[in-house]
C-alpha positions in Angstrom: -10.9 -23.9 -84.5 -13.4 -24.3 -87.2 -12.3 -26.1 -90.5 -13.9 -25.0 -94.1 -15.1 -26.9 -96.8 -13.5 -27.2 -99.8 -11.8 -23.4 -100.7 -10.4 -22.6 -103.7 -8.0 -19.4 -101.9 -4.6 -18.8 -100.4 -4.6 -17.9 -97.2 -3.2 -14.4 -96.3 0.5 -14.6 -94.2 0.2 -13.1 -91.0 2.5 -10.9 -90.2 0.3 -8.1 -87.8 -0.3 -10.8 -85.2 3.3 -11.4 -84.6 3.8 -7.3 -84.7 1.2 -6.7 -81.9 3.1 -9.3 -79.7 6.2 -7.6 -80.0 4.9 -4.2 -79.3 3.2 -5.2 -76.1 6.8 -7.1 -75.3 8.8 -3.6 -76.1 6.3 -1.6 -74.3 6.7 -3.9 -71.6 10.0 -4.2 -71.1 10.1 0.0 -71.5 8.1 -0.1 -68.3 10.0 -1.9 -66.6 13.2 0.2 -67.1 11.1 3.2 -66.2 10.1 1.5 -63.1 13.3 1.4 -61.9 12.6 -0.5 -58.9 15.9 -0.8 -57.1 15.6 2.7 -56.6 12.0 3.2 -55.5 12.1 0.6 -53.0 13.6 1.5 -49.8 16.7 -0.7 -48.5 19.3 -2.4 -50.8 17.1 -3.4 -53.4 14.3 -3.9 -51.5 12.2 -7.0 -51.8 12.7 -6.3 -55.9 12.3 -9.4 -57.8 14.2 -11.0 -59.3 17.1 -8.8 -57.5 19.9 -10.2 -60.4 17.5 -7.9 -62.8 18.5 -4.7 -61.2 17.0 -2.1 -63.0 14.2 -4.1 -64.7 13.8 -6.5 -61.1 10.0 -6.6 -60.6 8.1 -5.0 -57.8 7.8 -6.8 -54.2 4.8 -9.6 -54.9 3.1 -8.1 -51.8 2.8 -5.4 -54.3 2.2 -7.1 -57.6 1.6 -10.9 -57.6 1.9 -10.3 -61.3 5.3 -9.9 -62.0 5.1 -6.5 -63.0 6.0 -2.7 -62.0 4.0 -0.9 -59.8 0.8 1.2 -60.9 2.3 4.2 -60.6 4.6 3.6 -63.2 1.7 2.7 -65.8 -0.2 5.1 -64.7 2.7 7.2 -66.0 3.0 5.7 -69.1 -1.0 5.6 -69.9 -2.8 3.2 -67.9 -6.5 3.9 -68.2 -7.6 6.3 -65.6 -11.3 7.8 -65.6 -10.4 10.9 -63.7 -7.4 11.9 -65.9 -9.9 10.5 -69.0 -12.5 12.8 -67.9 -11.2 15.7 -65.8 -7.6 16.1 -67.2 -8.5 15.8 -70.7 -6.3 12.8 -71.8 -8.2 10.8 -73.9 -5.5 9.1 -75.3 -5.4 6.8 -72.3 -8.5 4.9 -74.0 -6.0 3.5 -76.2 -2.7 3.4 -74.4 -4.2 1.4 -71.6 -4.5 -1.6 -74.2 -0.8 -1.6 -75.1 0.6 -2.1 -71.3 0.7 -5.4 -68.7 0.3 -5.5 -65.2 3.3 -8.0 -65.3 4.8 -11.0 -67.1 2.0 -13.4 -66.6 -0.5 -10.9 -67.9 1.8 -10.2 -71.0 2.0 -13.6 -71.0 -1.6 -14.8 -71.0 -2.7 -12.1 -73.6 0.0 -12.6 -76.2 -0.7 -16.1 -76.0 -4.0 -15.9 -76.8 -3.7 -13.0 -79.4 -1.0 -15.4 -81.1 -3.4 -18.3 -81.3 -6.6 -16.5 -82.2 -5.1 -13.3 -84.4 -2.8 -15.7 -86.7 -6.5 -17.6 -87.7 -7.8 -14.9 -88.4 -5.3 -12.8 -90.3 -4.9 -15.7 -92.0 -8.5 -15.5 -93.5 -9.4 -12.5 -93.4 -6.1 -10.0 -94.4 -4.6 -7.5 -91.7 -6.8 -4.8 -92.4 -10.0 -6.3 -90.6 -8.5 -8.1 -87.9 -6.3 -4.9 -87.0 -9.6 -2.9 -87.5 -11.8 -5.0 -84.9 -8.6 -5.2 -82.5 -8.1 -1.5 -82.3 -11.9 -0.6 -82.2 -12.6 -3.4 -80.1 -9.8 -2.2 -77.6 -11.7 1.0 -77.3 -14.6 -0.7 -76.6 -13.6 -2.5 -73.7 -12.0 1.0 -72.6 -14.9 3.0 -73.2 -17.1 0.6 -71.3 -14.5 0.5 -68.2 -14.1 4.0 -68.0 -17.7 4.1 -67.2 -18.1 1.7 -64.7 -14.1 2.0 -62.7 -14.4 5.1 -60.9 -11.2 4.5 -58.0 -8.5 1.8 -60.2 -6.6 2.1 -62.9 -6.6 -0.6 -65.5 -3.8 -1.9 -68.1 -4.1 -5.1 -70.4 -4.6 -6.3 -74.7 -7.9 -8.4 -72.9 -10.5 -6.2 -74.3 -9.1 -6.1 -77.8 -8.4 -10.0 -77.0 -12.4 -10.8 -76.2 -12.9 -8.5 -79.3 -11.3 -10.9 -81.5 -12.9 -13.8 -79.9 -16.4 -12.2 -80.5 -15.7 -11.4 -84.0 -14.6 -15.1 -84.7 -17.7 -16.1 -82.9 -20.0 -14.0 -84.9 -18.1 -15.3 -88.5 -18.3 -18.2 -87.6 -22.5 -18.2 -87.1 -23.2 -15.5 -90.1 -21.0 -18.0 -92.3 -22.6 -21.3 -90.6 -23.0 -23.2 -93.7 -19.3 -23.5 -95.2 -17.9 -24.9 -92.0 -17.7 -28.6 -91.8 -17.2 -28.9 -88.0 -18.9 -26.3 -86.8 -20.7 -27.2 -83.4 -17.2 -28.1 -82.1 -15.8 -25.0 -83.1 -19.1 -23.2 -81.3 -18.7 -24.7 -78.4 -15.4 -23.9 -78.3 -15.1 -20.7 -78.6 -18.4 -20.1 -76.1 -16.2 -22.1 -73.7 -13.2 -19.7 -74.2 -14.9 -16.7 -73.7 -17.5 -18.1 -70.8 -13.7 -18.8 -69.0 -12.3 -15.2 -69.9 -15.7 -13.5 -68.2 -15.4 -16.0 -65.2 -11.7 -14.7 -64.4 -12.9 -11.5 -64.8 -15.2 -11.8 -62.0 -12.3 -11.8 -59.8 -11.2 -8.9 -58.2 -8.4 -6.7 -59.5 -9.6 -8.1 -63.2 -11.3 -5.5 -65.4 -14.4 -7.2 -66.7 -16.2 -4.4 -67.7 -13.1 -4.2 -70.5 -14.2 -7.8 -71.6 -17.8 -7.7 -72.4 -16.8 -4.2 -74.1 -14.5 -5.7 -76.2 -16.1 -8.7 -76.2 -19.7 -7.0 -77.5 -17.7 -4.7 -80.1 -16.0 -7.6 -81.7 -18.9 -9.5 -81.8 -20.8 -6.6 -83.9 -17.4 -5.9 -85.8 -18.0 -9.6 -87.0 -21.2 -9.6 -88.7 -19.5 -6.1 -90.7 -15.7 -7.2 -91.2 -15.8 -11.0 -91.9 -18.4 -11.6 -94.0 -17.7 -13.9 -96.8 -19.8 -14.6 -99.9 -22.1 -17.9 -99.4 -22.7 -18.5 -103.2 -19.2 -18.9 -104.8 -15.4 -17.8 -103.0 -14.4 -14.3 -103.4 -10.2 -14.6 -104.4 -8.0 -12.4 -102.5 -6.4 -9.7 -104.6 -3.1 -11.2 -104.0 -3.9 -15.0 -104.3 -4.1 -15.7 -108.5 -7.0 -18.3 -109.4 -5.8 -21.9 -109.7 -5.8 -22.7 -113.3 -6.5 -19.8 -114.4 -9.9 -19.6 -113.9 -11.9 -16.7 -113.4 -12.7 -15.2 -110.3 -15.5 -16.2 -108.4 -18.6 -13.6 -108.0 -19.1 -12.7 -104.5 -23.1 -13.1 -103.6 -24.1 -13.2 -100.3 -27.4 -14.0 -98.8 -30.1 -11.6 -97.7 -29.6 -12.9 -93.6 -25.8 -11.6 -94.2 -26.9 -8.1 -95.6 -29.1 -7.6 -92.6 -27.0 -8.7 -90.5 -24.2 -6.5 -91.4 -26.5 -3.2 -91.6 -27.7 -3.8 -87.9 -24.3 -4.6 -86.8 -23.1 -1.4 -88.2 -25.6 0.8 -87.0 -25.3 -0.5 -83.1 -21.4 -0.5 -83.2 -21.1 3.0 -84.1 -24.2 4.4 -82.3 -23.1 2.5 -78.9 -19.6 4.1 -79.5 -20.8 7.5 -80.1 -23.0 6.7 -76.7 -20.1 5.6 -74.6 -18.1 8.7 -76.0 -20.6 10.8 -75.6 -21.7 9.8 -71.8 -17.9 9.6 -70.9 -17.1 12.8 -72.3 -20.0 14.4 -69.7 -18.9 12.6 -66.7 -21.4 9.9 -66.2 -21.2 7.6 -63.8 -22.0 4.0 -65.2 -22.7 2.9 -61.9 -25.3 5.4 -61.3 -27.4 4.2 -64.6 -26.8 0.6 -64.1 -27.5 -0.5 -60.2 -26.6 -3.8 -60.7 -23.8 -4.0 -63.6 -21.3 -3.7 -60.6 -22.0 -7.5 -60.2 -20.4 -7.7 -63.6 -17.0 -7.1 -63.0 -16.8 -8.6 -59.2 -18.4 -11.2 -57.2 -17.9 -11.1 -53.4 -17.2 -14.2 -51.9 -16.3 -15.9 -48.8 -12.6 -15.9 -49.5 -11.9 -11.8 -51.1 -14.1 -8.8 -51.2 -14.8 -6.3 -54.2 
């Protein structure tokens, strides 16, 4: 991750990162004693994993490689479903879906991610902005799937997760010149997300919830996380060393433009998706080829 140059500020303790962890854990954990598995798989336990679990054993891997309960189960407790989105009026699915894992190695993968890329972030930049571009970002990557996923549900934190990743990427170029090393820190968050869009190329991965996210975070970015290029802006809670007054805030006119363009496309491709979702369209119909986003046939599976 990107150092800074020499900053005069305490950083913010994060305490929102660790939070959304948890709540995915809970959440995960109430699935799985709502699943129930023993006794929705025929036969003395069935082929539940592990069987010494009981009540919260996994679902047979034939199932769910995943370590998880089965989709009926989150499609109970809100996994992201365009026909009950669109036809049985439950919107709220846009944003349960983000809350809820397939199984332990998704909960896994996510949190770990969230844990390294949310506590950087938080720490900068308070846990009013990062929660912001989490949440919205999340609904993004819903909005977008919804669109394109007419027959599968899908689950997962990864569009809120690539929302994160794309804000950090757009902070990191709108406030180029206070980083010291910042081609390393370029190239390595383009390698993280070039990885994350690759996996979701596989089937049974919701892509289309990545470059949602991924595209609202990255716009989020340019509006949240701006920080002033001529002079530090102290946090409200952080006193200035010495005593000295606090620093005047001026930012440059590439960082005003930035952030009014941003804005504008964030909430108008919102109000879009909203809007087209809410009337039934069918992204696939608009978009011939965007199918090729989210899966790539090969040799050894099928889409």
């Amino acid at each position: 991750m990107p150092s800074r140059k020499n900053i005069g500020k305490t950083q913010w303790t994060a305490w929102l990162t660790p939070v959304i962890v948890l709540a995915c854990i809970a959440v995960f954990i109430v699935a799985m004693f709502i699943n129930d598995c023993p006794k929705t798989v025929a036969g003395a336990n069935g082929d539940c994993v592990p069987r010494f679990l009981r009540r919260f054993s996994f679902q047979p891997l034939r199932e769910n490689p995943l370590l998880g309960p089965s989709s009926s189960t989150l499609e109970k407790m809100g996994a992201l479903d365009r026909s009950k989105v669109v036809n049985g009026n439950e919107k709220w699915r846009l944003v349960t879906s983000m809350w809820l894992h397939a199984g332990v190695i998704h909960l896994i993968v996510n949190m770990f991610n969230v844990v390294l890329i949310g506590f950087r972030l938080e720490q900068q930049f308070g846990f009013i902005r990062v929660g912001l571009i989490y949440l919205i970002a999340g609904l993004g990557g819903s909005i977008l799937s919804a669109l394109f996923l007419q027959n599968s549900i899908s689950v997962g934190a990864s569009g809120a997760l690539l929302g994160l990743l794309g804000a950090m990427l757009s902070e990191l170029l709108t406030n180029w010149t206070i980083y010291a090393n910042k081609l390393a820190a370029l190239f390595t968050v383009l390698f993280i997300v070039a990885i994350d869009l690759a996996i979701g190329l596989l089937p049974w991965v919701d892509n289309f919830a990545h470059i949602g996210g991924f595209l609202t975070g990255f716009l989020l970015g340019f509006v949240l996380l701006v920080r002033p290029q001529y002079g530090w802006e102290e946090s409200g809670n952080s006193p200035s060393q010495y005593g000295a007054p606090r620093a005047r805030s001026k930012y440059n006119p590439c960082q005003y433009l930035l952030f009014f363009i941003a804005a504008v496309l964030v909430v108008a491709g919102l109000a879009v998706g909203i809007v087209m979702l809410l009337k039934g369209e069918n992204g696939n119909k608009l978009c011939k080829w965007c199918h090729h986003l989210d899966c790539i046939e090969t040799s050894r599976w099928t889409c």
